[in-house]
N, C-alpha and C positions, 0 to 999 in steps of 0.2 A: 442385734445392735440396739434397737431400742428398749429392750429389755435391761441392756446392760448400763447404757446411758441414763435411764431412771432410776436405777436402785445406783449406779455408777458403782459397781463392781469391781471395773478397773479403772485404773483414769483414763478420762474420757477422750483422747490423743490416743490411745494404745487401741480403745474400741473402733477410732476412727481410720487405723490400718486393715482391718478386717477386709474389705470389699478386694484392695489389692492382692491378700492373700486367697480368699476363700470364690470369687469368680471367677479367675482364671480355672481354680480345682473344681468347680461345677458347672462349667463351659457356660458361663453367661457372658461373660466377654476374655479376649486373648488379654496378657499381660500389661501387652502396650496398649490397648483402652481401659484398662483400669486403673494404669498409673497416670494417663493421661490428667486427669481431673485435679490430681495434686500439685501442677502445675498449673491451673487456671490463671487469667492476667487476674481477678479480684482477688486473688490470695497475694499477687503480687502488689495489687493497690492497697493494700492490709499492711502489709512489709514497709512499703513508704511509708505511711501514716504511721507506724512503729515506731522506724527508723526517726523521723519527724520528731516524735514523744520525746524518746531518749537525747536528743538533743536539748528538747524543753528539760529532760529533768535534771539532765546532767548539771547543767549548769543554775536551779535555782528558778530558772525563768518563770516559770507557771508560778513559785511561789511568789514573786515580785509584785505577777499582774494582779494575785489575789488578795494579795494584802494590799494595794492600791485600790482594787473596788472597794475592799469593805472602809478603809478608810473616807472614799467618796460617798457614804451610804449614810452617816451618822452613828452618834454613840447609844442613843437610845437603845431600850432592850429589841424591838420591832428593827428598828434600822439597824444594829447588828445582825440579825436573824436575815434581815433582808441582804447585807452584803452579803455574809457567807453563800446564801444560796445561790445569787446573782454569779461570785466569784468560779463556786461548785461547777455550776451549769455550763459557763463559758470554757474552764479548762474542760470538762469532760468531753466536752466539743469534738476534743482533741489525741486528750492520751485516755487513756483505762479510765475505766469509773473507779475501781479497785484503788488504783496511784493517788487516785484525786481526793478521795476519801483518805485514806494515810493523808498525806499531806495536810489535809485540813481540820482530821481530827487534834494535834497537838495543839493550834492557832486557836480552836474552839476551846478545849481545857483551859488552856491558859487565861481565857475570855470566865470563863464561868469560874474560876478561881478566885479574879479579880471579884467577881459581882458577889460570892460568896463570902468575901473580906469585906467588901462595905454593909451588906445585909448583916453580919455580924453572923449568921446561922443556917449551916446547910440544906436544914431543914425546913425554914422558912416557906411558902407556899407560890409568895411571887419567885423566890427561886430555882423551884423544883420546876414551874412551868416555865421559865425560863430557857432551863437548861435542858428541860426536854424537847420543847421545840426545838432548841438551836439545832441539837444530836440528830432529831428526824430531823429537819429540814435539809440538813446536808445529805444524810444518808438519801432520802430522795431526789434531791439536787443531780449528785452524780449520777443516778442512772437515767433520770429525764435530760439532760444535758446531752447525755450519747446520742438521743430521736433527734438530733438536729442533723447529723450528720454521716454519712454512708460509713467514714471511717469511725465515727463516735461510739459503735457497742457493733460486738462480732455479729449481730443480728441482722443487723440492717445490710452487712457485706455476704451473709449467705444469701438472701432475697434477692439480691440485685446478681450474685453470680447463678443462681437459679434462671432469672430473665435472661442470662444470655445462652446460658446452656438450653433451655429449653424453645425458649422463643427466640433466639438471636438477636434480642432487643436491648439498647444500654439504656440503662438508667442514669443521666447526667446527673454532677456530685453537686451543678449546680440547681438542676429542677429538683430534685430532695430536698437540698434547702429551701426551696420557696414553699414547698408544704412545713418540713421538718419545724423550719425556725417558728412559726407562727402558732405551730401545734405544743414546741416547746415554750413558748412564752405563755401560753391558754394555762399548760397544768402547771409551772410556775407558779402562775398569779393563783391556781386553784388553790396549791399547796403552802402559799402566804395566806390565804385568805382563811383556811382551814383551821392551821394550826396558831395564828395572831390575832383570830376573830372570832373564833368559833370554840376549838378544844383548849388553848395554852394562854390565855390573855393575864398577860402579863404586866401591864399596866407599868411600865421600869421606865424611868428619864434616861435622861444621860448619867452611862454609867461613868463615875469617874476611877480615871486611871486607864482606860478602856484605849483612848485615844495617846496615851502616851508609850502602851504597850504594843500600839501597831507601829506609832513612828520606834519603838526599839528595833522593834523585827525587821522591820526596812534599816533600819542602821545596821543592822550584823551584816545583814545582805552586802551592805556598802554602796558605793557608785555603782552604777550599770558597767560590767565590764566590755571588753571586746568580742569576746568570747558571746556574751549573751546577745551584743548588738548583730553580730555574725549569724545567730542562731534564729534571732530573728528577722533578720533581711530572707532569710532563706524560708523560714516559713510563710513569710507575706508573699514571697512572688509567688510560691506553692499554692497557695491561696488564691491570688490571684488568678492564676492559670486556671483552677479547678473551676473558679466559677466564672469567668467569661472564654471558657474553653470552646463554644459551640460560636460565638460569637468572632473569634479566632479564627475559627476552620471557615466558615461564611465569609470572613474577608480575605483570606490565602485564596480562598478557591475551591479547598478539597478537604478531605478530612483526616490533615497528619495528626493534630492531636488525639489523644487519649485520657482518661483520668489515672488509667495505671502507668502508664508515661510520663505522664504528670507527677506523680507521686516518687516513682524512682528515682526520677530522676532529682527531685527535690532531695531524699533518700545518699543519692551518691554524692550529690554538693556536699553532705555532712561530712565525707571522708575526705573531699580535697580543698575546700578551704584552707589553708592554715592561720593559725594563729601568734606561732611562733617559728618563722621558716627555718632560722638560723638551730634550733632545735628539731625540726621536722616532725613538728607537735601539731595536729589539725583539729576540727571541730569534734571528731568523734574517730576513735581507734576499733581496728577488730576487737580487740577485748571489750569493750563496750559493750557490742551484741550478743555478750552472755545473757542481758537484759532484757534482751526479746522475747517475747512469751511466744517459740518455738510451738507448741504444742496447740495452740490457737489454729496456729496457719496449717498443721496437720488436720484440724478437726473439721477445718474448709473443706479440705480436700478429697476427707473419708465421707461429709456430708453430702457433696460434691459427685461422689462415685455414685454412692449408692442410690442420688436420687436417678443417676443416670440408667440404672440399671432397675430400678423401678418403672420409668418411661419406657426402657428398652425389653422390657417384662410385658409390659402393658397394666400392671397394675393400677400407675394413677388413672387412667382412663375408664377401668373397671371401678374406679370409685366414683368418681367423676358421674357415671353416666347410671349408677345404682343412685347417688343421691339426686341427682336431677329427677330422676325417672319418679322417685316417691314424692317428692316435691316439685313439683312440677309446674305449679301456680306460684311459687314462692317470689317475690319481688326482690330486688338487688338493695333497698336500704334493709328487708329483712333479714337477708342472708349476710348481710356486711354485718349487721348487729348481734346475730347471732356465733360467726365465726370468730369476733373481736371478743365478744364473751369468754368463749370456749379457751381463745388463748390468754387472755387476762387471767381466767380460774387455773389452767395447767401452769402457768409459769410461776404462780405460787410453790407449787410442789417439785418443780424440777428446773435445771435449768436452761436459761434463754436460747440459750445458741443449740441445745440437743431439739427443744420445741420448735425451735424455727427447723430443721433440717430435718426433723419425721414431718411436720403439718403443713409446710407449704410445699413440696409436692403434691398434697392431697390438696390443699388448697385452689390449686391450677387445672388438679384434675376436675372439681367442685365448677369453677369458671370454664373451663372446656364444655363440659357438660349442661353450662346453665346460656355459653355463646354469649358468656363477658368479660371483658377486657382483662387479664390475667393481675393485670397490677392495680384493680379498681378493690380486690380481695385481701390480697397478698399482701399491700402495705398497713393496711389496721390493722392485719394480725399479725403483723411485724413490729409495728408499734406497741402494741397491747403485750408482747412479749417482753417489753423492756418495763411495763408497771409490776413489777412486782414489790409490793408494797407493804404486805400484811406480818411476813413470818421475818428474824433474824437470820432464818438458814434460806430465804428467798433467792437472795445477792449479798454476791461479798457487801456492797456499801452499807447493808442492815449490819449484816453481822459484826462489823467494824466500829459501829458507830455505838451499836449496841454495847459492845466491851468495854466503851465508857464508863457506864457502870450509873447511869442516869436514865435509864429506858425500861421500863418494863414491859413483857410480851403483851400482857392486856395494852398497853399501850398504844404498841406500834400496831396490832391488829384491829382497832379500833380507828386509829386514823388512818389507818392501811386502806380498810374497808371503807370509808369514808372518799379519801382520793382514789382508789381504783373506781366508785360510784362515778365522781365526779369524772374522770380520765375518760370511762366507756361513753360517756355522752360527749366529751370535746373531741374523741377522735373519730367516732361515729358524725357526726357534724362535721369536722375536718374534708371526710372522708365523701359526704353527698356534696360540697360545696368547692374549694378548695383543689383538692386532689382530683377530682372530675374536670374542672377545670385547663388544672395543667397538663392532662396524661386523658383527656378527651381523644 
């Protein structure tokens, strides 16, 4: 399976049936604990937050709130650069990094169009850094934006259904954020500071025409409609819920809620609102959920098994207790530095959600082994799995942004290299301060 998830041989959903098939026929476990897994509730807190998305996209919404930041942001070439990213980070929050990059590369074109009309030439120099910034900054935007939050990139939802399978521990959607958010705003400001200060200094005023081309874009949109006001009443209580969820349960008494409760059911309002009853027209129809990227929520599942059956092997344990045994002296900002590395350099080469699902079982077994707290490991190299920063075939939001046709590879792995520097020190720091903190 791992074999076939790096070179991805086949798609990576088709690898992630394997354990269902192939345990049963090698008596590592019966049918019905193999399929168990594919029904985990975090695959089902996945599904909400999907469901969620497609509500945002259907109707526009994500693109409204994004072209309202960058508008609040200024015209300058920096204060451009700054909404987009600002815009990037906040939707990615939410739906795909994937979606979010679509979405914001047409908005960004149209922006560098403009600047290449008043410079009079494409070629020009403040234009080229311009527009290269802009292109990275979003493509990294989107995938820093997902570290905010459990639903925001598939990585952070195999970790936390790891914690419960293995440890029986939940990770709340709200103590994620109280790391996630602050860790996202650190390589934020990093990758402002990088590319506006450092590699792309652009030196541009206020671009004009810039500011009349956002109020266009808001005018196609039109008024806010019903539909979107609906869509988002329903996301805010979602919201709400997820993050004073513990808070909730402390004052009922007991602990009805859940974050996958939460989220479904957020989820299922989409289909019974209506918007048009006399039609029997609601917020979102079955047909809609062709949108769901199905294949995600299988790749949980197959991640999911097989770490179980890795546990129930005893393998991570045998790893666990070979690398303790040879390290033996090794201290915990060591080992936190070291494993945050390792995944920062693998998730360049392959991707995010395959690396989280082979190395943080090893990871827990590393923390068994060393008698530290499983999720003091396991979150930086969760994080670190979402910097992938250097190559176009990294992450979708490189390659995407990439096809702009404004970026060159020496480029992006020159600033790549640069923010991943910076990343491993803010979430290494995050990580002794921070996250020790909340999850002591």
């Amino acid at each position: 399976m791992v074999t076939w998830w790096v070179t991805e041989a086949v798609p990576l959903p088709v690898t992630a049936l394997l354990p269902m098939v192939l345990f049963p026929l090698l008596s590592v476990s019966t049918v019905r604990e193999a399929s168990q897994p594919y029904g985990d509730p975090v695959i089902f807190l996945f599904m909400g937050g999907f469901i969620l998305a497609l509500g945002l996209e259907k109707y526009n919404l994500h693109e409204r709130v994004a072209l309202n930041l960058i508008r609040l942001t200024g015209t300058s070439g920096n204060g451009i650069i700054l909404g987009f990213m600002l815009a990037t980070a906040l939707i990615s929050m939410w739906i795909s990094n994937t979606a979010t990059a679509v979405m914001m590369l047409p908005i960004a074109s149209s922006v560098t169009s403009l600047l290449a009309k008043e410079i009079g030439q494409k070629d020009h120099p403040k234009f080229q850094k311009f527009a290269t910034g802009l292109m990275l900054a979003i493509a990294y935007a989107a995938s820093i934006g997902g570290i905010a939050t459990i639903i925001g990139t598939p990585p952070n939802v195999v970790m936390v259904g790891y914690m419960k399978r293995f440890y029986n521990l939940d990770v709340s959607f709200s103590n994620w954020m109280i790391v996630g958010i602050p860790l996202m705003i650190a390589l934020l400001a990093s990758c402002y500071f990088i590319i506006t200060k450092i590699l792309y200094r652009n030196g541009l005023k206020a671009i004009e025409g810039s500011e009349q081309l956002i109020h266009r874009k808001l005018s196609e949109l039109g008024k806010i409609t019903k539909e979107e006001k609906l869509v988002m009443v329903i996301f805010s209580i979602t919201c709400f819920f997820w993050i004073f969820r513990q808070n909730i349960n402390l004052l009922i008494g007991k602990n009805l809620l859940d974050d996958t409760t939460i989220a479904m059911t957020g989820g299922v309002f989409m289909f019974l609102l209506p918007v048009n009853l006399k039609e029997s027209k609601f917020i979102l129809e079955w047909k809609d959920m062709k949108g769901l990227p199905w294949g995600i929520l299988l790749l949980f599942g197959g991640g999911l098994c097989l770490a179980q059956g890795m546990e129930d092997a005893g393998l991570v344990q045998i790893v666990g207790n070979k690398i303790s045994q040879q390290g033996a002296a090794i201290s915990l900002p060591a080992l936190t530095f070291l494993l945050t590395f390792i995944s920062m350099a693998l998730t360049e080469v392959m991707s995010n959600v395959a690396l989280t699902t082979i190395f943080v079982p090893v990871v827990f077994g590393i923390a068994d082994g060393f008698h530290i707290n499983p999720i003091l490991l396991a979150m930086p190299v969760t994080f670190a799995a979402s910097c992938a920063f250097m190559m176009p075939v990294s992450t979708p939001p490189n390659a995407i942004l990439f096809a702009s046709g404004y970026i060159r590879v020496k480029e992006m792995i020159k600033t790549g290299l640069l923010l991943n520097l910076f990343s491993l020190v803010i979430i290494f720091i995050i990580s002794m301060t921070l996250m020790k903190w909340v999850y002591a």
